[in-house]
C-alpha positions as CSV (number, residue, x, y, z in Angstrom):
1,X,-20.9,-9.8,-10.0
2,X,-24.4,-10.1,-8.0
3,X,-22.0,-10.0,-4.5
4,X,-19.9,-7.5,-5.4
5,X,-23.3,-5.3,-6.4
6,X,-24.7,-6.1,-3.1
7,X,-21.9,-4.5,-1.6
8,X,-21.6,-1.6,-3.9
9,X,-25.3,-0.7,-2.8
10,X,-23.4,-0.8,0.7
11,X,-19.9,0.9,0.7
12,X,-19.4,4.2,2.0
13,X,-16.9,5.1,0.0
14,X,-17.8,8.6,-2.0
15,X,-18.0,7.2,-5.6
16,X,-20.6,4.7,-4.5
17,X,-22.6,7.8,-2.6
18,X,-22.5,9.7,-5.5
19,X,-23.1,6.7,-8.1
20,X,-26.3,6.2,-5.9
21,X,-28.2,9.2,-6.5
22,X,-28.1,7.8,-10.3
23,X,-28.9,4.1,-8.5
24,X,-31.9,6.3,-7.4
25,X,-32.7,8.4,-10.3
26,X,-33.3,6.2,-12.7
27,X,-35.0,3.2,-10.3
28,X,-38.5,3.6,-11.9
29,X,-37.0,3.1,-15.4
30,X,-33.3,3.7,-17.4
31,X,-33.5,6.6,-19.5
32,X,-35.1,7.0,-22.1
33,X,-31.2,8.2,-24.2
34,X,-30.6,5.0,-23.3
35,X,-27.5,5.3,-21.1
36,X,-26.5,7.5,-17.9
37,X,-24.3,10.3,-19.6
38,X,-21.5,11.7,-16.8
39,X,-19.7,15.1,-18.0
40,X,-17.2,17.2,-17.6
41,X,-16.3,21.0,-19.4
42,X,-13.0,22.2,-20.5
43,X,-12.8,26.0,-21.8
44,X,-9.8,25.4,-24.6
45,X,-8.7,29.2,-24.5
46,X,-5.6,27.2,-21.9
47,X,-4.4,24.1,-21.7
48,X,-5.4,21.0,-19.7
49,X,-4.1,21.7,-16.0
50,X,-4.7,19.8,-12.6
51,X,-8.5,20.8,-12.1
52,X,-9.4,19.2,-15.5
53,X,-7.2,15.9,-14.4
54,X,-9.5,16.3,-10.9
55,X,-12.4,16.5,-12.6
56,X,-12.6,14.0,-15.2
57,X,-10.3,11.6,-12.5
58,X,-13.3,11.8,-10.0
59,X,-16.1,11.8,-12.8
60,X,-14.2,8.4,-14.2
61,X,-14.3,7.2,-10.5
62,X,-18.1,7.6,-10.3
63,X,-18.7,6.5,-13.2
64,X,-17.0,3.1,-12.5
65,X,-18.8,3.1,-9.2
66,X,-21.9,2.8,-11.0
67,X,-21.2,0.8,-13.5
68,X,-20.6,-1.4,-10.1
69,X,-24.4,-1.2,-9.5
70,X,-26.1,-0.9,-12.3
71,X,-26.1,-2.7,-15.6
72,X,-27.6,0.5,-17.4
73,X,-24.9,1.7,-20.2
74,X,-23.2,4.7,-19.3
75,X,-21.1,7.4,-21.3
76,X,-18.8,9.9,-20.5
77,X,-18.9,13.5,-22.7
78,X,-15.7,15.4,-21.9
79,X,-17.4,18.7,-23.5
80,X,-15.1,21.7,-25.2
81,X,-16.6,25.3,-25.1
82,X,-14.7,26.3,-28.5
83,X,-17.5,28.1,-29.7
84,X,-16.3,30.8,-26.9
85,X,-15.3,33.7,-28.4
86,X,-11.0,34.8,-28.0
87,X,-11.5,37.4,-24.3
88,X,-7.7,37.7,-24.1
89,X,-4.1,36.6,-25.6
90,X,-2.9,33.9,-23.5
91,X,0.9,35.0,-22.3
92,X,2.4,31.7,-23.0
93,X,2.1,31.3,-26.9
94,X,4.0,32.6,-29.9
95,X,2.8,34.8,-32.9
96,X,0.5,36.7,-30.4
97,X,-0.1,39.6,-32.7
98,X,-1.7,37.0,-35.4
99,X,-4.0,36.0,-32.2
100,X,-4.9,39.4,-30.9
101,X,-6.2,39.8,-34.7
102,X,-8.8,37.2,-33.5
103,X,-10.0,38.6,-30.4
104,X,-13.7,38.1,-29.8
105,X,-13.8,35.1,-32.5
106,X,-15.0,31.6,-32.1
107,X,-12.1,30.0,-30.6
108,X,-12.7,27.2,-33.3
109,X,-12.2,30.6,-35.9
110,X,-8.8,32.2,-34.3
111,X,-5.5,30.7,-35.9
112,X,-3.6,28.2,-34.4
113,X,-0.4,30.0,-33.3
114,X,1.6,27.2,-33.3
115,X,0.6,26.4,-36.7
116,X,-0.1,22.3,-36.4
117,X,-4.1,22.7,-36.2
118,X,-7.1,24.4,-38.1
119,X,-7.5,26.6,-35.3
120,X,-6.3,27.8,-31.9
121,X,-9.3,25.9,-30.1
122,X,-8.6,22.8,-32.6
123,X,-5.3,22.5,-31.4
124,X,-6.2,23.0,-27.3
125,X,-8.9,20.2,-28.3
126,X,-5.9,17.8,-29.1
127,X,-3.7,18.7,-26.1
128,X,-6.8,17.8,-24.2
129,X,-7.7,14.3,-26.3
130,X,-3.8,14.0,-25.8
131,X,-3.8,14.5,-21.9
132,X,-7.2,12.1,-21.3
133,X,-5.4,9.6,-23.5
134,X,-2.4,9.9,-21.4
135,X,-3.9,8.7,-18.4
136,X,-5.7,6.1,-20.1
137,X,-9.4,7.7,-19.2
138,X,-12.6,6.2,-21.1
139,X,-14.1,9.1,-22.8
140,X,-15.8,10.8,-25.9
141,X,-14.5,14.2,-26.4
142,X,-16.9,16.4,-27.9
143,X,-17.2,20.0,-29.7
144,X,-19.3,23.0,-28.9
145,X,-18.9,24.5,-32.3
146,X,-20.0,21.1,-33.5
147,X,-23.1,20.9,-31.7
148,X,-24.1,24.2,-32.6
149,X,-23.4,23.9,-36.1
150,X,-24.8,20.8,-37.0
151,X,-28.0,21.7,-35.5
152,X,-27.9,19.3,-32.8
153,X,-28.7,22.1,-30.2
154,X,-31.1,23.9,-32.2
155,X,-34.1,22.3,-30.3
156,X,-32.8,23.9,-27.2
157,X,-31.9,27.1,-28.7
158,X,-35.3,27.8,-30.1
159,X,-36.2,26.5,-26.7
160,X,-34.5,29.0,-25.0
161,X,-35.7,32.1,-27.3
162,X,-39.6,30.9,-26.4
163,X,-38.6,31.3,-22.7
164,X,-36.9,34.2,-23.0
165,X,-38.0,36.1,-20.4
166,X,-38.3,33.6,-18.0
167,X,-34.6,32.9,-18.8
168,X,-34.0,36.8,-18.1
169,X,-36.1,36.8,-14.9
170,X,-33.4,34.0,-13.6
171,X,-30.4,36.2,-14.9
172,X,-31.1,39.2,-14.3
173,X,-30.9,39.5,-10.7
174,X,-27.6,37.8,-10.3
175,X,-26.3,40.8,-12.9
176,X,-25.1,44.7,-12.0
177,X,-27.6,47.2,-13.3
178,X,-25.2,48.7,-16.3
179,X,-24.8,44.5,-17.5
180,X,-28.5,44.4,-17.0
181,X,-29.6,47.5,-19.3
182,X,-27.9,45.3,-21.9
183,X,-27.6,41.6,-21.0
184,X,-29.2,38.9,-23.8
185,X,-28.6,35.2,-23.0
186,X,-27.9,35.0,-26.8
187,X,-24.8,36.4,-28.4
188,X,-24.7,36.5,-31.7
189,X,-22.1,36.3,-34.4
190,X,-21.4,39.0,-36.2
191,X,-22.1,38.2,-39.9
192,X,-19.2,41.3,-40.6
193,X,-16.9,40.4,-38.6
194,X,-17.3,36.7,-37.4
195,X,-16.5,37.9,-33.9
196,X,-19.0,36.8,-30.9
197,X,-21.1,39.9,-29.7
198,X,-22.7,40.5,-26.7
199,X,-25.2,43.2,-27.6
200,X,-28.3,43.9,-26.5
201,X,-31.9,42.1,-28.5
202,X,-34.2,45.1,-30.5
203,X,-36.4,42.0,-31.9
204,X,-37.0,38.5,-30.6
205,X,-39.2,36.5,-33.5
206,X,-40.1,33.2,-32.2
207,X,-42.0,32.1,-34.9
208,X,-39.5,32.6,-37.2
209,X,-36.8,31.6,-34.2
210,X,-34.6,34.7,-34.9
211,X,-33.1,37.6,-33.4
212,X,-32.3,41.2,-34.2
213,X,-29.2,43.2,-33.3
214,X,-27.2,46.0,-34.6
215,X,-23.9,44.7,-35.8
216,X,-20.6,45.9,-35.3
217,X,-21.2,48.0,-38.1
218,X,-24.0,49.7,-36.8
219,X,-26.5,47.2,-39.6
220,X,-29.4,46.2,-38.2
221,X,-29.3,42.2,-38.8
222,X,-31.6,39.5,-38.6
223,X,-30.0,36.0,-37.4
224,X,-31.6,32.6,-36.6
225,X,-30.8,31.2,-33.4
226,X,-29.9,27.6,-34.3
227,X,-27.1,26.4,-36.8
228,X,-23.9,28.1,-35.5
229,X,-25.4,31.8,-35.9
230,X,-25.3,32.3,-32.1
231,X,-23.7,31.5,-29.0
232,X,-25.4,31.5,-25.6
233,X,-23.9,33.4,-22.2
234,X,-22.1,30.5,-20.4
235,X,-24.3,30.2,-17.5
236,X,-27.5,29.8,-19.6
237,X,-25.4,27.7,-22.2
238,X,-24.8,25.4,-19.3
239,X,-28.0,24.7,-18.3
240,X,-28.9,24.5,-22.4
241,X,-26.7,21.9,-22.5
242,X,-27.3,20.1,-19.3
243,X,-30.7,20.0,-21.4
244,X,-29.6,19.5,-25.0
245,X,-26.7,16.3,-24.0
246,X,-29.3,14.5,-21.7
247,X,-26.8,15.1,-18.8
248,X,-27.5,12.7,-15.6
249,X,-23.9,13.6,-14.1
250,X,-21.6,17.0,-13.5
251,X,-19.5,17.9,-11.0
252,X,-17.8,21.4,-10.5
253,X,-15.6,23.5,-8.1
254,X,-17.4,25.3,-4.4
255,X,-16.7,28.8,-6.7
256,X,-19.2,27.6,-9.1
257,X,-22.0,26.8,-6.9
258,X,-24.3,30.1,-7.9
259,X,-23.3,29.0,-11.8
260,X,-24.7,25.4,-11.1
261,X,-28.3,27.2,-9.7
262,X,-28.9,29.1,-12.2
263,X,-27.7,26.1,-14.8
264,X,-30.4,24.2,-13.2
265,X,-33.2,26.3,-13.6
266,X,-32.6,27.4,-17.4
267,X,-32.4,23.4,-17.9
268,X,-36.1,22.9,-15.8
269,X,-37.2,26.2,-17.7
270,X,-36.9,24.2,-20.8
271,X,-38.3,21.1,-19.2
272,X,-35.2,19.2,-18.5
273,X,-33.7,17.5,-15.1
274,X,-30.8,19.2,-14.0
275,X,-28.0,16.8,-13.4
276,X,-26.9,14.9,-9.9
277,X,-23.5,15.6,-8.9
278,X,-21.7,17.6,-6.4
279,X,-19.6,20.6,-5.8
280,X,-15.4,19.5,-5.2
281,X,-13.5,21.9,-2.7
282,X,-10.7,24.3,-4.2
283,X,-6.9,24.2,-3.7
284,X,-5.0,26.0,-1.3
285,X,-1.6,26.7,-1.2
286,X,1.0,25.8,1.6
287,X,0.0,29.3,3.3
288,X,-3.7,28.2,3.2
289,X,-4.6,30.6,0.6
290,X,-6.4,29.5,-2.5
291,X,-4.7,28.6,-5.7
292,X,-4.5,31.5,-8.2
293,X,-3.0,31.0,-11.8
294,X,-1.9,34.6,-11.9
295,X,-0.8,34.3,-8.6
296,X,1.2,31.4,-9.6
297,X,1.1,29.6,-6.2
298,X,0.5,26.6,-5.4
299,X,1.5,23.5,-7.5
300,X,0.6,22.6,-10.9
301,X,-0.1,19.0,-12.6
302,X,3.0,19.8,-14.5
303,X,5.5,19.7,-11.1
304,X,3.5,16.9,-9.8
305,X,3.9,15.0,-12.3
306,X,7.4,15.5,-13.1
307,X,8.1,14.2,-9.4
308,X,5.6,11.8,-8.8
309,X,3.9,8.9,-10.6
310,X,-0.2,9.7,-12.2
311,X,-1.4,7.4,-9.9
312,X,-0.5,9.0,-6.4
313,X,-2.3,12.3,-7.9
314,X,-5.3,10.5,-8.1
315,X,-5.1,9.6,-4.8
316,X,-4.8,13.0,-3.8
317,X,-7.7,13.7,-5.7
318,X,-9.4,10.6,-4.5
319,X,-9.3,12.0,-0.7
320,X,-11.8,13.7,0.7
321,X,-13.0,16.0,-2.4
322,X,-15.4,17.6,-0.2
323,X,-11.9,19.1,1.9
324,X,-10.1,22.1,0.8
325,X,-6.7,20.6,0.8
326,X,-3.0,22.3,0.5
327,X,-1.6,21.8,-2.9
328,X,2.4,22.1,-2.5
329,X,5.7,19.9,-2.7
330,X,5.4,18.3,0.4
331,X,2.6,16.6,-0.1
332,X,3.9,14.4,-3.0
333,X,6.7,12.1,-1.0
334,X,3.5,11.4,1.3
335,X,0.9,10.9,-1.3
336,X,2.7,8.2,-2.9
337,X,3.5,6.6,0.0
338,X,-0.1,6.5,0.8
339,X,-0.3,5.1,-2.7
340,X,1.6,2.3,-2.2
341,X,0.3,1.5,1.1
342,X,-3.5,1.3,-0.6
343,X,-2.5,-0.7,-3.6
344,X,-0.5,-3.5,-1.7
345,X,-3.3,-3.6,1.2
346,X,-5.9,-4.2,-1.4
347,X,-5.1,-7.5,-2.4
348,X,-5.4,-9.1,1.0
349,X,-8.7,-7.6,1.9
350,X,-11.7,-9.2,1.7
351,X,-14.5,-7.8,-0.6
352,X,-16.3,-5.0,1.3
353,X,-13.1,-3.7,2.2
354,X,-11.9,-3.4,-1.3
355,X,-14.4,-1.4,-2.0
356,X,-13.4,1.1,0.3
357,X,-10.1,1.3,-0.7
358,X,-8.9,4.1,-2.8
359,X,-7.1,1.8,-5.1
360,X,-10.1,0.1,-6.0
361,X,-11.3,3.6,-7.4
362,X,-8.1,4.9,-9.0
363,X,-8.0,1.5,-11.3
364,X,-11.3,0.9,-12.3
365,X,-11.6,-1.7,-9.7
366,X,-8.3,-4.1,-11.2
367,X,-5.6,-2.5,-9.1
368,X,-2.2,-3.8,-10.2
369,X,0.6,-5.7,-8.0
370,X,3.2,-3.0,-7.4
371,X,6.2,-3.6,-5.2
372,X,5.7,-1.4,-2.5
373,X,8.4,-2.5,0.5
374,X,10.7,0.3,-0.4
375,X,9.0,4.0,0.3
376,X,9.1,7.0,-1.4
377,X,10.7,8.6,1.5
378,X,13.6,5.8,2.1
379,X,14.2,6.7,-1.7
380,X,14.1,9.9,-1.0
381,X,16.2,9.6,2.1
382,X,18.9,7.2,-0.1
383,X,19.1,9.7,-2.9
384,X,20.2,12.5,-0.2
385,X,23.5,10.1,1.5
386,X,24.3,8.6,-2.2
387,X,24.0,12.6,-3.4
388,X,22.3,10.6,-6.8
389,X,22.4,11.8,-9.7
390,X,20.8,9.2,-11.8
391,X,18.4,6.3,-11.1
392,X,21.7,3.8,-12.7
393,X,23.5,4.4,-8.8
394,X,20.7,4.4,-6.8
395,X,20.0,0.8,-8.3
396,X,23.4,-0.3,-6.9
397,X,21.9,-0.1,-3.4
398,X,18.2,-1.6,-4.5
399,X,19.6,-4.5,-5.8
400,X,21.9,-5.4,-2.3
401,X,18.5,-4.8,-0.6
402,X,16.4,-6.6,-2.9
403,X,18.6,-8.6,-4.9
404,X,15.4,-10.2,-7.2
405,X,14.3,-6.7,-8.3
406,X,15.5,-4.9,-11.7
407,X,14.0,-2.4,-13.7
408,X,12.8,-5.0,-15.7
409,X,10.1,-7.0,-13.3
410,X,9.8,-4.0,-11.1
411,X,8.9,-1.1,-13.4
412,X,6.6,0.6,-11.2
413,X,9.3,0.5,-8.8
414,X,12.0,2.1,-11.3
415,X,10.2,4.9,-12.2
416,X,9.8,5.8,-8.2
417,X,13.4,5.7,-8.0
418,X,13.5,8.4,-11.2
419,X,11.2,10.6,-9.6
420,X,12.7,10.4,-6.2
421,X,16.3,11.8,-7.5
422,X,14.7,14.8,-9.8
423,X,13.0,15.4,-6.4
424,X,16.1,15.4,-4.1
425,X,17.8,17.2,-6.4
426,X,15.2,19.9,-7.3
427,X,13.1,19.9,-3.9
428,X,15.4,18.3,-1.1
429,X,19.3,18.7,-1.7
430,X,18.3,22.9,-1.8
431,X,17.2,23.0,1.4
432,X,19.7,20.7,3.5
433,X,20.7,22.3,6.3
434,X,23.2,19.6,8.6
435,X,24.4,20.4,11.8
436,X,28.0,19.4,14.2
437,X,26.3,16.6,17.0
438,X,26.3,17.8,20.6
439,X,28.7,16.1,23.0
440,X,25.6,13.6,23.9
441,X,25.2,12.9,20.2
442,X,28.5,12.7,19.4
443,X,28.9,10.3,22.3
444,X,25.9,8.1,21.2
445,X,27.1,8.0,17.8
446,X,30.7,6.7,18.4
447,X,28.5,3.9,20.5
448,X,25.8,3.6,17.4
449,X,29.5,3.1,15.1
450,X,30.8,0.2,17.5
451,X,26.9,-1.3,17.1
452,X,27.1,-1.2,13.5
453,X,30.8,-2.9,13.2
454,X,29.5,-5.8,15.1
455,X,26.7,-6.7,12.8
456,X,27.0,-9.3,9.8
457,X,26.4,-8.1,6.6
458,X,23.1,-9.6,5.9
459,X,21.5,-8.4,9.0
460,X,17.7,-7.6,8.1
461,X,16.7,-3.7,9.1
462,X,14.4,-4.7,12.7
463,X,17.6,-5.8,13.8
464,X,19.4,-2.8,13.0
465,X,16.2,-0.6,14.5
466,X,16.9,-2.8,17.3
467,X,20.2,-1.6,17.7
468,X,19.6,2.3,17.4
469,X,16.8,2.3,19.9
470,X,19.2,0.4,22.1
471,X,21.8,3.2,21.7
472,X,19.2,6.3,22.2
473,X,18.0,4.7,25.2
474,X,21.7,3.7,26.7
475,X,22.5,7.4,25.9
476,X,20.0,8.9,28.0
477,X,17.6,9.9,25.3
478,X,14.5,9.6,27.5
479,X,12.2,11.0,24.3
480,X,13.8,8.7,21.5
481,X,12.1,11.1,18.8
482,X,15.2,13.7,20.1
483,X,17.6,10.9,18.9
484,X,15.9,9.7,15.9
485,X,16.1,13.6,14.9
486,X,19.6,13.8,15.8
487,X,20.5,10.8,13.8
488,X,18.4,13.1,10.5
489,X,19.9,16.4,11.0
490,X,23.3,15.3,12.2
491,X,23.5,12.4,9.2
492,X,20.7,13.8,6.5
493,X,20.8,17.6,7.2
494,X,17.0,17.5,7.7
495,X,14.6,17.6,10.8
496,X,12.4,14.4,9.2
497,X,13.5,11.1,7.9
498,X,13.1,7.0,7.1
499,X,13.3,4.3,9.9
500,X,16.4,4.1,10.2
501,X,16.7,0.6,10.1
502,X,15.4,0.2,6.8
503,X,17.2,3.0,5.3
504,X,20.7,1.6,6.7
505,X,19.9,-2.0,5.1
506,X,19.7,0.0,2.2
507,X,21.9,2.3,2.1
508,X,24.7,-0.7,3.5
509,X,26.2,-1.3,6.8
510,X,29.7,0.2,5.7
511,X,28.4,2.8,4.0
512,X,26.6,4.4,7.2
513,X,29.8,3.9,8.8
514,X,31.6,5.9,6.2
515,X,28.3,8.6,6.9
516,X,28.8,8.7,10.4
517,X,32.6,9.0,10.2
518,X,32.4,11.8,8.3
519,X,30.1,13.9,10.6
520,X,32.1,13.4,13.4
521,X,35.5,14.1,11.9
522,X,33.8,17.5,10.9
């Protein structure tokens, strides 16, 4: 453990930069909590999407990093906002007039529209315990309304109504001079009504540590700030509870970058460290243009996921966070190739190098063994000239290639070959486009045919790579990547495709006779 510590203090992978501003941080002396506490938020008015994965995916990875270096405990708060009052209906949930009737409310106080939970927010709060179980991530989820209401915050409230105006003098400025006229960092809930208000203070009362409003029906009321009676703004809340939880770690989106300041101040205003962490780049789509949920472009963890196994989306997310990346289908086919690359690498490497392996990060540092000498793409490739329609045929071929494997002892390798045929049928088999060969292709083909008949059966694919380049080259192909194409628009009805040599072992000697046959009789 004392080497591989030695060499965490030296990696270069991001996790271990990160994890050493807490190496640094808490040098002098561990905290005085008594562990390192690593966040993350969630806003339960939606459901878990890929930014929450990304988020508590790379938060899990520092974490574990650290953990690397230091023997100081750690813990991991994935924080719900569900004290936020109801702004809007979302569009994708039944009984919305029931919800509309709720508008404003604690989301932990509108009805569950599905009608399995206490509340709308106590039913996004499992989908979310749901998801992070899913993935297997190490976490304790926790509650705003909880916080609030059992008093656990009140410290910090009362410590944000003594600095009241030094919490206004941070706000203020960042706000539009109408929202200023009005703007309170506390907003309390209506005794009437139960809906959260943002109205303006008539009477702050810090020895008593209330407030005074006019309620919704025009009252004058009188509210403490602690128990549950109030709510704070989001961007002071943050910083309150950057305060409040202790919070050594937080990371957050570029867009949030002004948020984060003013977080960090209202958290030194009430005499608190504002958390280490970093800002992630956003999404783009495959147009460059950032990821918009209304928009709805781009790709969602849903679609991933139903093409792709969990662990080549934490790689994505694993690469260069600092990067605004393109989020679309055609990344996936090379993500988990990447995937597989990293995680059979791994186990051959010596220490250091392990470290900086994105493997390493994505499983906690006990990466599995994973059979990774057939691609995603050669599956992909296999699906298109089999036209498969369930992973049962595509297994015919696997097993002629590798005749030890089954679904049984390769289950990482079974689920591949399911994703690989929802995504040639959904992503790939759309948009095939073949084409007749020219004179030169057809002429190289008819050669490439006569190649193939004079193989044996159990010739290994270099061999049969052998014998295509040989062809392209007798042919005249001086740029073999025009002949390799050929071979993938001609044979696959697409401009990209596998080594060719490996995906003919696979696919079978006869069979690709058969293929070819049948493009040049056309």
């Amino acid at each position: 453990m004392t080497g591989e510590r030695d060499l965490a203090l030296q990696a270069k992978a991001w996790p271990f930069e990160e994890a050493r501003k807490l190496v640094a941080r808490f040098a002098k002396a561990p905290p005085a909590k008594g562990y390192v506490l690593f966040e993350t938020g969630y806003g339960p008015s939606g459901l878990p999407h890929l930014g929450t994965f990304g988020e508590v995916a790379r938060t899990s990875m520092v974490r574990h990093a650290f953990q690397t270096m230091s023997d100081i405990p750690t813990r991991l708060f994935c924080f719900s906002d569900d004290m936020d009052g109801l702004r809007k209906v979302p569009d994708n949930i039944p009984n919305k007039e029931m919800v509309a009737a709720s508008l404003g409310k604690p989301l932990t106080q509108v009805p569950d529209p599905f009608g399995t939970h206490d509340s709308f927010g106590a039913h996004n709060n499992a989908r979310l315990r749901a998801f992070l179980d899913g993935f297997g991530f190490e976490y304790e989820f926790q509650s705003s309304t909880d916080w609030y209401k059992s008093g656990r915050f009140d410290e910090a409230l009362l410590g944000i109504l003594r600095h009241y105006d030094e919490v206004m003098a941070v706000m203020l400025p960042t706000l539009g001079a109408e929202r200023q006229a009005t703007y309170s960092p506390f907003l309390p809930v209506s005794p009437s009504t139960g809906r959260v208000l943002q109205v303006p203070m008539l009477e702050r009362n810090v020895d008593a540590g209330t407030i005074v409003f006019e309620d919704e029906d025009g009252k004058k009321v009188e509210l403490p700030v602690t128990g549950g009676h109030v709510k704070l703004q989001w961007k002071p809340d943050w910083g309150m509870r950057w305060f409040g939880l202790g919070v050594d770690y937080e990371m957050y989106g570029k867009d949030l970058i002004p948020s984060a300041e003013l977080a960090g101040k209202i958290c030194k205003i009430l005499g608190g460290t504002p958390p280490e962490g970093f800002n992630y780049e956003l999404f783009l789509d495959d147009k460059g243009q950032k990821i918009s949920k209304s928009k709805g472009n781009g790709l969602t963890m849903e679609e991933w996921l139903a093409y792709a196994p969990p662990e080549s989306l934490a790689l994505y997310m694993f690469q260069k966070p600092k990067s605004a990346k393109r989020l679309y289908f055609d990344v996936i086919p090379r993500a988990v190739d990447e995937y597989l690359t990293f995680v059979d690498k791994v186990h051959g490497e010596e220490p250091a190098r392990k470290l900086e392996n994105p493997a390493w990060h994505i499983h906690n540092g006990k990466p599995p063994a994973v059979r990774s000498d057939v691609s995603f793409n050669l599956l992909l490739n296999l699906a298109g000239a089999a036209n498969a329609e369930t992973k049962d045929s595509m297994w015919g071929f696997i097993r002629r290639y590798a005749p030890d494997a089954t679904p049984e002892n390769s289950p990482f390798l079974d689920s591949m070959i399911g994703y690989a045929v929802r995504y040639y049928q959904d992503q790939v088999k759309p948009t095939k486009r073949f084409r007749a060969p020219t004179d030169a292709e057809r002429a190289a083909l008819t050669d490439l045919l006569a190649k193939l008949d004079g193989l044996p059966a159990d010739v290994r694919a270099d061999a049969i790579q052998n014998e295509v380049f040989e062809v392209g080259k007798a042919h005249g192909f001086t740029e073999l990547r025009a002949w390799f194409q050929a071979l993938y628009e001609v044979l696959l009805g697409q401009t990209t495709g596998p080594r060719m040599g490996s995906f003919i072992q696979l696919y079978g000697i006869d069979e690709t006779k058969a293929l070819i046959r049948e493009k040049l009789a056309a």
